[in-house]
C-alpha positions in Angstrom: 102.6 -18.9 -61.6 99.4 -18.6 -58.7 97.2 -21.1 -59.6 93.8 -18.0 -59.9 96.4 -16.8 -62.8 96.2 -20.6 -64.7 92.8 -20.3 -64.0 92.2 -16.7 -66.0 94.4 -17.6 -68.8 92.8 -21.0 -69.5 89.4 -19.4 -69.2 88.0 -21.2 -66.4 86.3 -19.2 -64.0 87.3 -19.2 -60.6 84.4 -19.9 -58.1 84.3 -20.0 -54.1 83.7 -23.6 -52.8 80.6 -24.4 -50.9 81.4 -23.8 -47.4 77.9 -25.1 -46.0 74.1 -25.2 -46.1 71.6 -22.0 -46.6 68.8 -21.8 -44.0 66.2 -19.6 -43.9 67.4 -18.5 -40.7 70.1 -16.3 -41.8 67.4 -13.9 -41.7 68.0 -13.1 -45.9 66.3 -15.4 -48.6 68.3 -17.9 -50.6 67.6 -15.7 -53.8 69.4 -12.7 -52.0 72.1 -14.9 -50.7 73.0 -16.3 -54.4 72.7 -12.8 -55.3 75.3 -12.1 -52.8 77.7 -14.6 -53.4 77.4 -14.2 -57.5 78.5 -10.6 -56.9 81.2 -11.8 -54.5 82.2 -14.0 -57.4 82.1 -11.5 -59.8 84.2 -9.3 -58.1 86.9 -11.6 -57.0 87.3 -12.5 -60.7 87.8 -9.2 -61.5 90.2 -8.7 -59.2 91.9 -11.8 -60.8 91.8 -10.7 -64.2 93.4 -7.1 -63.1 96.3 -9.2 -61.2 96.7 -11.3 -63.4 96.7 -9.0 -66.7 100.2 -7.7 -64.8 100.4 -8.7 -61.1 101.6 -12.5 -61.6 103.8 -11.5 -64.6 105.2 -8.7 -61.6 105.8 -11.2 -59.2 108.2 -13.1 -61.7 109.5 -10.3 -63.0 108.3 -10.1 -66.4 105.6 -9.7 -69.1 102.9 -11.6 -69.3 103.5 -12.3 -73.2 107.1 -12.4 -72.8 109.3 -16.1 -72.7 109.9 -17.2 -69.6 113.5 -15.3 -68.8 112.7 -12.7 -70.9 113.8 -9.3 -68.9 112.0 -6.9 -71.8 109.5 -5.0 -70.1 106.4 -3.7 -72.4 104.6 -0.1 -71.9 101.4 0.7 -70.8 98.9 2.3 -73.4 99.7 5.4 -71.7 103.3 5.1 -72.1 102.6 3.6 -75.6 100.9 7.1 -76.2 103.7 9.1 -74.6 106.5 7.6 -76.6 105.1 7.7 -80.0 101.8 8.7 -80.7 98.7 9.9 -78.8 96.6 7.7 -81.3 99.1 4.5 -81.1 96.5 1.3 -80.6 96.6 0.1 -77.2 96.9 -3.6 -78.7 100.2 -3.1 -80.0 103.0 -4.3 -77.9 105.8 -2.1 -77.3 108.9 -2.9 -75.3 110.3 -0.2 -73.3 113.3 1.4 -74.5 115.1 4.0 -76.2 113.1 5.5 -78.7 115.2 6.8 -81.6 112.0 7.4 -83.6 108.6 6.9 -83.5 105.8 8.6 -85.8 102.0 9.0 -87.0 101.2 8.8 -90.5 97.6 10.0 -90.3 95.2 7.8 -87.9 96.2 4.7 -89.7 99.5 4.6 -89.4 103.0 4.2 -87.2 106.7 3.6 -87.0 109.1 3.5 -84.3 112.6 2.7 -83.9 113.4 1.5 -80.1 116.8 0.4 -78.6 116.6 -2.3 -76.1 118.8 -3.3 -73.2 118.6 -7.0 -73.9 119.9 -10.0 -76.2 119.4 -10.2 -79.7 117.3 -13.4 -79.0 115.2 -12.0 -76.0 114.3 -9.5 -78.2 112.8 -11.4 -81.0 110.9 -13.8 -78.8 109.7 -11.2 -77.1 108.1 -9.5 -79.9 107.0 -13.0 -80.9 105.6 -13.9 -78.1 103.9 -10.6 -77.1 102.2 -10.3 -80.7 101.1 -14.2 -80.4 99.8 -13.8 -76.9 97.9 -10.6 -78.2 96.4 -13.0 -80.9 98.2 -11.4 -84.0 98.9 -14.3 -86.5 102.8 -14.5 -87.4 103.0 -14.6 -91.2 106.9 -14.9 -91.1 109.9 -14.5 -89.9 112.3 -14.2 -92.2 116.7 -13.8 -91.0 118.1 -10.8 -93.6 121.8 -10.1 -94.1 122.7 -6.4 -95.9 126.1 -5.6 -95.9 127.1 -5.0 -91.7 123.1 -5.1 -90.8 121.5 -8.6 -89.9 118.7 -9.6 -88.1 115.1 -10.8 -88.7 111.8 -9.4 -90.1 108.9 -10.5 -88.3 105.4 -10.2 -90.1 101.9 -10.4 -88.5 98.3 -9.6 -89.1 95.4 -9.6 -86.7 91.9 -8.7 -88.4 92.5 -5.6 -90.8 95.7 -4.4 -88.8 99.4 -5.3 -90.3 102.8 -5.1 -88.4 106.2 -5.5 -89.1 109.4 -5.8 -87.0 112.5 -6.0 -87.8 114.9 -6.9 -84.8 118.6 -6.1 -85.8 121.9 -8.0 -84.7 124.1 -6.3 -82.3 126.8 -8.8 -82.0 126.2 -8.9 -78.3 127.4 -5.4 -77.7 125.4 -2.2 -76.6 121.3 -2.7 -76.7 119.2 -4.3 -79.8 117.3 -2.2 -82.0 114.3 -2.9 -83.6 112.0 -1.0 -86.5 108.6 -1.6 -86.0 105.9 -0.1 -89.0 101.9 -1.1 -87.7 98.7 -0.4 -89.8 95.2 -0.5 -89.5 93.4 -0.9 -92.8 96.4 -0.2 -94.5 98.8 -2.6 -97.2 101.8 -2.3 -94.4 103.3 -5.5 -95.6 102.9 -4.4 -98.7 104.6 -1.6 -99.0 108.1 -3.0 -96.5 
């Protein structure tokens, strides 16, 4: 990882190092120059925060919120929007996939079923990770076995917004599916 990219996700803020002396001669005050060099600053972290949002997570060849050999990809909001609702919440990952299903219920709620070209395991740590590193709070994950279908539900809250995904086992053939239901303001968990 670049080292501006441990910098952004620890919160420290990356600042220039002093490269000399200000003089009056420089023809601008020091008041203008700090002005100058704040903006510089400003800028350049900008620029760090867009790269690293995506561009260091690029150069390794995976998601930022993703384990570390993780090949699941997410969607951007726009794709987000594309694949299963124009009013989906930008917050919520999604990995990119098949979609088999995906649904509004009103402007509270959503469902989608996605096939992924991955492991089992990837799978679940992805959408562990990704809802973690997107500050949801896991409230379980619980392993289910019905009849031929196995896997694990996943629960997680973050404010008044509720999610649940269940990742199903493949038995290491074909992609992984998983069900995801999200709510804002609504008893999701409740009602799964």
């Amino acid at each position: 990882m670049h080292r501006h990219c441990e910098d952004m996700r620890a919160g420290r803020i990356v600042r220039p190092e002093a490269t000399g002396t200000v003089t009056a001669a420089g023809g601008l005050s020091v008041a203008h120059r700090l002005r100058g060099a704040l903006g510089a600053l400003l800028a350049a972290n900008a620029l760090c925060l867009v790269l690293c949002s995506g561009g260091c997570a690029a150069s390794a060849g995976r998601s930022p919120y993703a384990s570390e050999a993780s090949p699941v990809v997410p969607l951007t909001p726009s794709q987000k929007r594309t694949a299963i609702a124009t009013s989906f919440p930008a917050e919520v990952p999604v990995p990119a996939g098949d979609f088999t299903r995906a649904e509004a219920q009103g402007d509270d709620a959503w469902d989608y079923v996605v096939e992924v070209d991955t492991a089992y395991d990837e799978l679940v740590a992805w959408y562990r990770d990704a809802y973690v590193g997107r500050e949801w709070e896991l409230l379980s994950a619980e392993p289910f076995e019905r009849g031929a279908e196995a896997g694990v539900v996943m629960r997680f809250r973050k404010a008044n917004a509720e999610s649940s995904v269940t990742v199903y086992r493949n038995g290491d053939v074909g992609p992984v599916r998983a069900g995801v239901t999200v709510g804002i303001g609504t008893p999701v968990l409740q009602t799964q």
